[in-house]
C-alpha positions as CSV (number, residue, x, y, z in Angstrom):
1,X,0.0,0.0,0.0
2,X,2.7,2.4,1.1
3,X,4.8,1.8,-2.3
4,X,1.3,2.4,-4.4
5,X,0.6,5.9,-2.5
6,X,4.5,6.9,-2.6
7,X,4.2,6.3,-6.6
8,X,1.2,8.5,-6.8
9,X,2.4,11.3,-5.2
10,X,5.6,11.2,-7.4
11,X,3.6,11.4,-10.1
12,X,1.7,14.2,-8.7
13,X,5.1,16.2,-8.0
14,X,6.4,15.4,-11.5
15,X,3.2,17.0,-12.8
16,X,3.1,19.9,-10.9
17,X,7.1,20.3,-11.2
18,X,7.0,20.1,-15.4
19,X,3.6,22.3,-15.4
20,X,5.4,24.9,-13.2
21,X,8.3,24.3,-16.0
22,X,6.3,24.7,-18.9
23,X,4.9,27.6,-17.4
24,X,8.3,29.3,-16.6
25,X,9.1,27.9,-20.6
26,X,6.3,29.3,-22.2
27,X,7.2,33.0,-22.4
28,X,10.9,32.7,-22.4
29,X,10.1,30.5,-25.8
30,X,7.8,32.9,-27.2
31,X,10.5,35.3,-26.9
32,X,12.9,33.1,-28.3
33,X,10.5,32.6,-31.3
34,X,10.3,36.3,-32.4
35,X,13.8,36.9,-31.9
36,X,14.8,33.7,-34.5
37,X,12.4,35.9,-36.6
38,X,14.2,39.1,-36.0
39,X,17.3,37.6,-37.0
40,X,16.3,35.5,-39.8
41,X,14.4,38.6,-41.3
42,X,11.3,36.9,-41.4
43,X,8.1,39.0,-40.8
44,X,6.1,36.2,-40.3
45,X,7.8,34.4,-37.8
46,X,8.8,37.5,-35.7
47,X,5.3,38.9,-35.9
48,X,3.4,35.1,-34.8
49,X,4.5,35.1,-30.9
50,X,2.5,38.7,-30.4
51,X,-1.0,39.7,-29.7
52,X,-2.8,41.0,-32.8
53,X,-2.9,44.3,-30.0
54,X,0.4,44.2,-29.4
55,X,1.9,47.3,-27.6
56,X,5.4,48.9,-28.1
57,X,6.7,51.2,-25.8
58,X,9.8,53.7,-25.3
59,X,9.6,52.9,-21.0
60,X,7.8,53.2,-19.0
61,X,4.6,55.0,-21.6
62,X,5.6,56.6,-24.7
63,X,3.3,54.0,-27.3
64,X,5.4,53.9,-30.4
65,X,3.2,51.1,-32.1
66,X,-0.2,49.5,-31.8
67,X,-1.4,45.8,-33.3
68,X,0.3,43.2,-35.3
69,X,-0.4,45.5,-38.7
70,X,1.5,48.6,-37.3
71,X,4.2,46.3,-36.7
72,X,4.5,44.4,-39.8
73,X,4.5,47.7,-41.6
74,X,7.5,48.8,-40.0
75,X,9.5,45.8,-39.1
76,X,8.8,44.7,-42.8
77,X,10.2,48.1,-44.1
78,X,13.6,47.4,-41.6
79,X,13.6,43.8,-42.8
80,X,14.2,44.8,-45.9
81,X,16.3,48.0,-45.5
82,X,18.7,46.4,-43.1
83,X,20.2,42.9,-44.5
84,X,22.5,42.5,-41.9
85,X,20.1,43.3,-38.9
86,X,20.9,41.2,-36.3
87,X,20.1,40.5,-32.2
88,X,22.1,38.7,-30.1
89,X,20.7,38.5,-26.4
90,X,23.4,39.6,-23.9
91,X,21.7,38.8,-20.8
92,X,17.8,37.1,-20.0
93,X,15.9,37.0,-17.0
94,X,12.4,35.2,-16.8
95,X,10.2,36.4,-14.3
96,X,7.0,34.9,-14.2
97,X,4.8,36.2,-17.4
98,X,8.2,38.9,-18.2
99,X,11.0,38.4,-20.0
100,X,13.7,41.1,-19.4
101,X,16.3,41.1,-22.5
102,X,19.5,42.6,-22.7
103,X,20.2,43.0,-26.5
104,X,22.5,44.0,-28.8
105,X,21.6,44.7,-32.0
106,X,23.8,45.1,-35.3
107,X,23.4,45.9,-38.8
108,X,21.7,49.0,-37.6
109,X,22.5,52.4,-40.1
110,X,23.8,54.3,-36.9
111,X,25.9,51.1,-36.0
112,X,25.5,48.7,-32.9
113,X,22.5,49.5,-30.4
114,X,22.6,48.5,-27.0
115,X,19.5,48.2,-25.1
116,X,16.9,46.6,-23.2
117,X,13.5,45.1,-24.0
118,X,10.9,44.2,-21.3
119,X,8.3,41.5,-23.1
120,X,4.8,41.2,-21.2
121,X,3.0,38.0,-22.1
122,X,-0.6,37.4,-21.9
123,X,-3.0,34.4,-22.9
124,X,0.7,32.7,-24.6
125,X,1.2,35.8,-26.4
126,X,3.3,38.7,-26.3
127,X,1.0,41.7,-25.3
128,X,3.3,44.4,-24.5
129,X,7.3,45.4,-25.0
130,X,9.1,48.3,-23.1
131,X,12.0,49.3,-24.4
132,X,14.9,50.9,-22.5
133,X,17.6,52.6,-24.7
């Protein structure tokens, strides 16, 4: 009896450990996703980890952009201007539904840009990015 009633509650801390996982996963991945994008140039694949709301921000509440369509309009535009764009994360914390990026950013016309993004994730989506210059 004992062995049967240690087994289920192993399996019950596996579940809750790997759903506290996932849960912890899930935005850093959706980050990940639409920075593959980024880099690869691809509007479609940065633009499918947001909300079709999607908010950009200059922090803390200067809106720069509104909805998936404002963005695709002007990342498509950069996608295209810049060939050699490119993002390589410096630093990432996860914290809860945040993901805090350090980036540093290439291929720019002014040169290399250093700064930091703050990604807000709602229903498995990204709803809102700060960034800090």
């Amino acid at each position: 009896m004992k062995t049967k009633i240690y087994a289920f509650l192993l399996i019950c801390f596996s579940m809750n450990f790997l759903s506290a996982q996932d849960s912890k996963t899930v935005p850093e991945n959706l980050v990940q996703k639409q920075v593959n994008g980024y880099n690869a140039r691809n509007i479609e694949a940065f633009l499918e980890p947001y909300a079709e709301d999607a908010e950009l921000y200059i922090f803390p509440d200067k809106l720069i952009s509104k909805g998936k369509e404002a963005m695709r309009k002007d990342y498509d535009k950069m996608f295209k201007d810049l060939p050699e764009l490119h993002c390589e994360i410096k630093n990432r914390i996860v914290n809860g539904n945040f993901v805090i990026d350090q980036e540093s950013v290439s291929g720019m016309a002014k040169g290399k840009l250093v700064a930091t993004a703050i990604y807000e994730i709602k229903d498995n989506k990204i709803s809102k990015v700060y960034f800090i210059p």
